[in-house]
TORGU-485565 format. One record per residue (C-alpha): residue number from 0; residue in one letter; chain; x, y, z. Coordinates in Angstrom, 3 decimals, always signed. Layout:
N
  pos  code  unit        xx        yy        zz
  NUM     a     A         X         Y         Z
...
***
This chain:
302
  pos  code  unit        xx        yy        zz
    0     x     A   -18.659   -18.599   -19.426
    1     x     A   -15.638   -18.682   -21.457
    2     x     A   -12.430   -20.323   -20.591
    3     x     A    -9.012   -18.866   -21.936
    4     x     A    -6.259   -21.906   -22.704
    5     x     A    -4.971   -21.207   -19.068
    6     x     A    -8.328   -22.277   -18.184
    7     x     A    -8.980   -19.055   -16.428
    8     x     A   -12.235   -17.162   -17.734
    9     x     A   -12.346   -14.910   -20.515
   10     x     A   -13.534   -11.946   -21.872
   11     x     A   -16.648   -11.726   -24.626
   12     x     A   -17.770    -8.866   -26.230
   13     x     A   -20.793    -8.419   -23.959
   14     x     A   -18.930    -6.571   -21.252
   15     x     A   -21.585    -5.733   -19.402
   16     x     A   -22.337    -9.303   -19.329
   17     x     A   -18.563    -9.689   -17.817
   18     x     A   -18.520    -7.529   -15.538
   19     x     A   -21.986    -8.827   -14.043
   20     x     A   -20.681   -13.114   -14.117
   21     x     A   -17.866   -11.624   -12.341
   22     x     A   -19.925    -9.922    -9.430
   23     x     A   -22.365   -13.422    -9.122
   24     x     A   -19.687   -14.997    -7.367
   25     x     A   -19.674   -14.040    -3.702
   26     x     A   -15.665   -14.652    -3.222
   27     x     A   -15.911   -11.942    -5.631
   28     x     A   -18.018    -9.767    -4.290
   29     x     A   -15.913   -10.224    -0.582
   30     x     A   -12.028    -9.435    -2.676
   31     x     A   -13.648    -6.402    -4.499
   32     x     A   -15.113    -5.136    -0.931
   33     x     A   -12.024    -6.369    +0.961
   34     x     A    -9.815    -4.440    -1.550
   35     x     A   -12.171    -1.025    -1.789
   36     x     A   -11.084    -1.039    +2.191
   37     x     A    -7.415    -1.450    +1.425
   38     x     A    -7.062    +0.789    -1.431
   39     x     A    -8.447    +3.961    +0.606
   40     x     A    -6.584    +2.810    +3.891
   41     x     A    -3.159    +2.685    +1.961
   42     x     A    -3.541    +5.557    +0.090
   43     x     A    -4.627    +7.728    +2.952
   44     x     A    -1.898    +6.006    +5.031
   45     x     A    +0.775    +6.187    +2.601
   46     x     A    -0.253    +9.697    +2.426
   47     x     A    +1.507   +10.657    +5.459
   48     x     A    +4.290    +7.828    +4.487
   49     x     A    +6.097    +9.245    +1.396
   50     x     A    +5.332   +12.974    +3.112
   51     x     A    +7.055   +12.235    +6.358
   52     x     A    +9.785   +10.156    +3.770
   53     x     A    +9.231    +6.804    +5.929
   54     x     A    +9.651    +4.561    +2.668
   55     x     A   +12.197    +2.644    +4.379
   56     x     A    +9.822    +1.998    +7.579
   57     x     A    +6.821    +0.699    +4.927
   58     x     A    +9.234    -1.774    +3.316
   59     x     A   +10.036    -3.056    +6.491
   60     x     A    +6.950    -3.317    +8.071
   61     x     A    +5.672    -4.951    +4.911
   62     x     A    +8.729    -7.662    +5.085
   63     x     A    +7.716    -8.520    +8.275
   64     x     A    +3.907    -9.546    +7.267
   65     x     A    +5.133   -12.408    +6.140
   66     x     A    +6.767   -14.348    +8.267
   67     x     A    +4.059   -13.129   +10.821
   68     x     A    +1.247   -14.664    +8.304
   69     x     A    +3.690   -18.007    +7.868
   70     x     A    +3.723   -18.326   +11.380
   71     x     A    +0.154   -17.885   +12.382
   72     x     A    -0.257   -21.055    +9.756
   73     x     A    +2.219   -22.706   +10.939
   74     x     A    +0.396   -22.250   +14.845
   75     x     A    -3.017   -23.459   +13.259
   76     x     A    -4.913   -19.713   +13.542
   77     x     A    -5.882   -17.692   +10.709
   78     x     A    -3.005   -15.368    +9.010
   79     x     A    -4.712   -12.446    +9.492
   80     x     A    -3.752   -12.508   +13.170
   81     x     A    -0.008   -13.233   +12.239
   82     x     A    -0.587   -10.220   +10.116
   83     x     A    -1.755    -7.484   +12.570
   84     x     A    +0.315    -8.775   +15.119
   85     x     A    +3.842    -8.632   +13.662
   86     x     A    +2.872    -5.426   +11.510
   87     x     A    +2.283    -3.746   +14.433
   88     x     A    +5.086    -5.120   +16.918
   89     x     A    +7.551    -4.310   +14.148
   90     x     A    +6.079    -0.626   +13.720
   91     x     A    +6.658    +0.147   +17.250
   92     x     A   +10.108    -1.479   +17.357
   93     x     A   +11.182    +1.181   +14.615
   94     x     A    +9.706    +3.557   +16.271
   95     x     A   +12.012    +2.671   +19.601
   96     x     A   +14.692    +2.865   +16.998
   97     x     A   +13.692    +5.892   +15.017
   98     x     A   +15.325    +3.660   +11.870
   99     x     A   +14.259    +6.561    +9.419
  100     x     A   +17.013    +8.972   +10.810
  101     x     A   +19.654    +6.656   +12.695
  102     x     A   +22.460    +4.793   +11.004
  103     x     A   +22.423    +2.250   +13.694
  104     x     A   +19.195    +1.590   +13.528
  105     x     A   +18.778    +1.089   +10.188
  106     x     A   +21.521    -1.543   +10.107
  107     x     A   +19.947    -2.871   +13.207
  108     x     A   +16.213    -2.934   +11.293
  109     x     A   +17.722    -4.014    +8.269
  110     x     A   +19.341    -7.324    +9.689
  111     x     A   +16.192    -7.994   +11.508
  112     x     A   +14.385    -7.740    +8.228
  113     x     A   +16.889   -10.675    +6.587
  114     x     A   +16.373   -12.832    +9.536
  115     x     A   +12.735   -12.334    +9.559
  116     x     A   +12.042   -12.999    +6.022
  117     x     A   +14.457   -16.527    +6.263
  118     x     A   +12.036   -17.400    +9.233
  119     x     A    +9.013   -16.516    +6.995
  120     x     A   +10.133   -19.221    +4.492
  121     x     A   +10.824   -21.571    +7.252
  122     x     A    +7.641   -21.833    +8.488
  123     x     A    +6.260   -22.043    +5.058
  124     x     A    +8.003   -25.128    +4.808
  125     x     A    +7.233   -26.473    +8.087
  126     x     A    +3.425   -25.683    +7.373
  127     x     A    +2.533   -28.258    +4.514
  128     x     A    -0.826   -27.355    +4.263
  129     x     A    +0.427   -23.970    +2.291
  130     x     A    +0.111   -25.970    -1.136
  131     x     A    +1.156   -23.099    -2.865
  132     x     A    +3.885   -22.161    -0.695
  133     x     A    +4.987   -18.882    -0.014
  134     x     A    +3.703   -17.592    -3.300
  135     x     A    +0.495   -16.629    -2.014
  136     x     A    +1.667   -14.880    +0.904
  137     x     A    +4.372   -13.055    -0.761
  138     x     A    +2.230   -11.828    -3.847
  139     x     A    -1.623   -12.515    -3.156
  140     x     A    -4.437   -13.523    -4.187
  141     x     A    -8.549   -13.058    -4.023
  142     x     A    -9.382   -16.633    -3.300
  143     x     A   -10.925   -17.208    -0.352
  144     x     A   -11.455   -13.737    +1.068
  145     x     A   -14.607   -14.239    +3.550
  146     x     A   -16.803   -12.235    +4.707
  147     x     A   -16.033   -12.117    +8.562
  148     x     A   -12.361   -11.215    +6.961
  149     x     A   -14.305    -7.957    +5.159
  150     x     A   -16.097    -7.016    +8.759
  151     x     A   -12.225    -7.104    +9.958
  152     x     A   -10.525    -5.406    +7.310
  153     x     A   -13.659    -2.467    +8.037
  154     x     A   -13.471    -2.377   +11.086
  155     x     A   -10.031    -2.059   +11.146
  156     x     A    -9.660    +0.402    +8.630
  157     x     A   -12.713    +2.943   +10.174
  158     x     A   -10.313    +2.920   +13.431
  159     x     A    -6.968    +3.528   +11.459
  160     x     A    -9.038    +6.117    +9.706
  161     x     A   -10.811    +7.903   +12.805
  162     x     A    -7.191    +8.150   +14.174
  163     x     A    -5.861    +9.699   +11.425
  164     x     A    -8.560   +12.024   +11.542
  165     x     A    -7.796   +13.176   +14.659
  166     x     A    -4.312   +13.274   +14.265
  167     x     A    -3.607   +14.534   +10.398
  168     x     A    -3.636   +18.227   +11.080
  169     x     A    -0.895   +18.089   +13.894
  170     x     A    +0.820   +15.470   +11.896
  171     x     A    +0.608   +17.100    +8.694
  172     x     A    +1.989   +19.865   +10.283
  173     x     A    +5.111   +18.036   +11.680
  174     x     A    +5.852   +16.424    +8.968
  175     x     A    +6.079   +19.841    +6.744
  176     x     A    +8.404   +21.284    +9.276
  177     x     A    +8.888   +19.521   +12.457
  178     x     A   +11.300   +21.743   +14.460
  179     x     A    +8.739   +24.397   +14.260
  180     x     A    +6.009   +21.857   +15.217
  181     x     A    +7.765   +21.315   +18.250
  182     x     A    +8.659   +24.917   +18.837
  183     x     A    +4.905   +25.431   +19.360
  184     x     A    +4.309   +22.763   +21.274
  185     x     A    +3.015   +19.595   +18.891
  186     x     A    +3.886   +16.036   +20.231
  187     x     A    +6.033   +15.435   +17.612
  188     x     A    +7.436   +11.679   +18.763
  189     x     A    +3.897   +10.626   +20.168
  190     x     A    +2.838   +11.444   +16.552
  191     x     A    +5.218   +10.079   +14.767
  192     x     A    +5.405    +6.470   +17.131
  193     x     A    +1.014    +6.822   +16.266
  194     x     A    +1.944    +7.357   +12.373
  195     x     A    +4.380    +4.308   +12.494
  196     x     A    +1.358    +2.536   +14.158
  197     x     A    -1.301    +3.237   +12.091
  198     x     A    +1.368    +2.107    +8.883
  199     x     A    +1.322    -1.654   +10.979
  200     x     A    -1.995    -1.746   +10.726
  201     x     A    -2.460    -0.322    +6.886
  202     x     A    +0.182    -2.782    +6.023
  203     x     A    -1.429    -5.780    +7.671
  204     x     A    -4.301    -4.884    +5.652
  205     x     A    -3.138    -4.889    +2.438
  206     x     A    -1.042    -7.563    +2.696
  207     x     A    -4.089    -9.920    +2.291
  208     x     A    -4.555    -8.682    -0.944
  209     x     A    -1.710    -7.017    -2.857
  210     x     A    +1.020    -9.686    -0.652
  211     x     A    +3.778    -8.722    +1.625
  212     x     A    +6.643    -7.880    -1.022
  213     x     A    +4.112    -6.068    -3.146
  214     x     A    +1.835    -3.951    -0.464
  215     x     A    +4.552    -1.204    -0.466
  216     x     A    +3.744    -0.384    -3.779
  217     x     A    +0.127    +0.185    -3.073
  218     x     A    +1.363    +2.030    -0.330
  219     x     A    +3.429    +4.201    -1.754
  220     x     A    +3.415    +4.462    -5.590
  221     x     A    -0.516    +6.087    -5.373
  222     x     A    +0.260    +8.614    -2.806
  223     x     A    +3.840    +9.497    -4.900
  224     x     A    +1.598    +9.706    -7.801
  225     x     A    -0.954   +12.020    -6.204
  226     x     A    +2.069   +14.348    -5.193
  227     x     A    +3.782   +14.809    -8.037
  228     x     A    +0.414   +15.795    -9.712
  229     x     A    -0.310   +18.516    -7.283
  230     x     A    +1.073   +20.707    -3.994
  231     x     A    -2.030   +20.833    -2.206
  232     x     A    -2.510   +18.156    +0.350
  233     x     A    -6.218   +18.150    +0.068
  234     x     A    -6.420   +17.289    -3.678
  235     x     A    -3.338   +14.830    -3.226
  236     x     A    -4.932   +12.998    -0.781
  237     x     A    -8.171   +12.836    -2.747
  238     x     A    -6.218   +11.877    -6.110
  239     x     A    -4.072    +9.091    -3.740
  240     x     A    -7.221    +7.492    -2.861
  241     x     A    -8.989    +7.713    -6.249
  242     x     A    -5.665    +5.804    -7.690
  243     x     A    -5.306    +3.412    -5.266
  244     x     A    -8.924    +2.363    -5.720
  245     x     A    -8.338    +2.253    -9.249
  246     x     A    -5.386    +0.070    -9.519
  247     x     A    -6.971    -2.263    -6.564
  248     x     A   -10.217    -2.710    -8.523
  249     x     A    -8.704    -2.731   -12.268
  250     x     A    -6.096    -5.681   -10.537
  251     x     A    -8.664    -7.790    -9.321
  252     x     A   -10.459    -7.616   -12.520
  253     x     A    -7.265    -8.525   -14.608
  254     x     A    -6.496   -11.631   -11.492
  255     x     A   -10.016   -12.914   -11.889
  256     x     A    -9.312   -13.700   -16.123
  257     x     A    -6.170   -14.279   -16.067
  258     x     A    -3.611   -17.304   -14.057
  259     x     A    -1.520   -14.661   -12.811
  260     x     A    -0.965   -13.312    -9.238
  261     x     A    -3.159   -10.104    -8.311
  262     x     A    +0.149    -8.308    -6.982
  263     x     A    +1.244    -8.401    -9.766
  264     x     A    -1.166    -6.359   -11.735
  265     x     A    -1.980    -4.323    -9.170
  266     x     A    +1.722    -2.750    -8.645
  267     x     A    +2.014    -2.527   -12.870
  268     x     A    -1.394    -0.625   -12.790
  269     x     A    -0.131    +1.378   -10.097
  270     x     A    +3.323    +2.092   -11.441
  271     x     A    +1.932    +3.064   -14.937
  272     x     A    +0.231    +5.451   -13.243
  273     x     A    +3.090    +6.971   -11.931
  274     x     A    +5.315    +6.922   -14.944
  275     x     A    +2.368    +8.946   -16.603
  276     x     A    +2.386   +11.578   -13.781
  277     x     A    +5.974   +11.827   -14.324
  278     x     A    +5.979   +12.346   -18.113
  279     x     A    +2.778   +14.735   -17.369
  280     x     A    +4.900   +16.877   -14.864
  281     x     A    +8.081   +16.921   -17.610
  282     x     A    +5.984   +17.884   -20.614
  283     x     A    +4.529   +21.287   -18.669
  284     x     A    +8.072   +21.312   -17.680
  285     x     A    +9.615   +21.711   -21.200
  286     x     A    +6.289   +23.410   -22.528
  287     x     A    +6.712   +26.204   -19.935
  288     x     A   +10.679   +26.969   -20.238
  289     x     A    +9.382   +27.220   -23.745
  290     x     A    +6.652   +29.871   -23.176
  291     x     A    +9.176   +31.683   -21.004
  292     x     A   +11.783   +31.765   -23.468
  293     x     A   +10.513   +34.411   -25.643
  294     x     A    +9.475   +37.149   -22.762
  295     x     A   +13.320   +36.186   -20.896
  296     x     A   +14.791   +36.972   -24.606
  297     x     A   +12.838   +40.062   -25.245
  298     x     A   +13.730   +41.556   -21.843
  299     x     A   +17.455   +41.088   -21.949
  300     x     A   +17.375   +42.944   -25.721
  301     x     A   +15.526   +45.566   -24.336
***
């Protein structure tokens, strides 16, 4: 195996090679398992996230992970529990305080979110067994991902997903237009308190992998992607999911040879992606008004 000067491993010119030395070690195997489950849980979650517009409910949801991991540590159990616990207490508080569409409550969610994060670093402190401090928690890693935590994070995400099959068409109708929803008789709050539920649990997920500051990017920036490539909810969904596996998968290959955090590459593979969807949309943009010109001209000289 070679070693780059960082002493991480590094490429050859026998990818194959690579690719294989790579998959021989099992904590490998576990973080590229562990993160297929995440990437399709986020991007199906954060599906329904940047439809319904409940970016600011992901970011706080995702601040919360980490004090809730700290303080798991810090009480001698395994962060996962910290994880799922907090994600999903703080979902359901927002949803008591519908913090998407009142003022109050987003002041009130907001200030909750400083306090939170302060305690977070607290209890890293406190727990000196963190040796890396809060840098793993904040912007992971995929060292020592077991296998028990892979049943979990399956398990998990096969009920978040079995919900959301149940629930998408009523919820993707409310979130398209949810006065008429209503008008014909959809549970719009149950759905969206389930929806804010279903983002704890997503979030608790991929916090164990992308970190709490980062996960809203994997959230969000593959299903934002997906949408501004195409209308149709189907094929966005699909293309969310496809990206988000991507970028999880193309991170942990750029973590595992290099010394630098996995969130980190994940979110830049992820954002790239978006930035290209974005120049994609402007360049049929221009190239149509172009196209158009011509016929518009020819029909106001007639």
């Amino acid at each position: 195996m070679l070693l780059a000067e960082t002493g991480a491993p590094a490429w050859s010119w026998n990818l194959l090679a690579d690719v294989q030395e790579m998959w021989s070690y099992p904590f490998m195997v576990n973080a590229f398992r562990a993160g297929a489950v995440v990437a399709v849980v986020s991007a199906v979650v954060g599906w329904f996230v940047v439809l319904r517009r409940q970016t600011f409910a992901a970011h706080t949801v995702s601040v919360v992970a980490f004090p809730g991991a700290a303080g798991a540590l810090l009480l001698g159990v395994s962060a996962v529990y910290g994880y799922f616990t907090l994600c999903v207490a703080a979902a359901l508080v927002l949803a008591a305080l519908r913090a998407d569409g009142d003022h109050e409550g987003s002041a009130l969610a907001g200030t909750v979110q400083a306090f939170l994060l302060a305690s977070g670093f607290l209890f890293t402190a406190l727990f000196r067994g963190l040796l890396e401090g809060p840098q793993t928690i904040l912007f992971g890693t995929f060292l020592g991902i077991t296998s028990a935590q892979v049943t979990l994070l399956t398990v998990v995400g096969a009920l978040v997903l079995a919900m959301l099959a149940v629930i998408g068409r009523p919820l993707l109708f409310a979130s398209v237009d949810p006065a008429v929803a209503a008008g014909r008789g959809v549970p719009v709050r149950a759905l969206s308190v389930g929806s804010l539920v279903l983002l704890g649990a997503a979030t608790a997920e991929a916090s164990q992998i992308t970190g709490t500051l980062l996960v809203f990017a994997l959230m969000v920036i593959p299903a934002a992607t997906a949408q501004v490539l195409t209308a149709r909810p189907a094929l966005s969904l699909a293309l969310a999911v496809l990206l988000a596996f991507a970028a999880t998968w193309l991170g942990l290959t750029a973590a595992y040879y290099s010394p630098y955090p996995l969130g980190f590459f994940v979110t830049t593979i992820a954002f790239a992606g978006y930035l290209l969807a974005l120049g994609r949309r402007s360049l049929r943009e221009v190239l149509g008004r172009r196209g158009t010109a011509p016929a518009a001209v020819r029909e106001v000289t007639a």
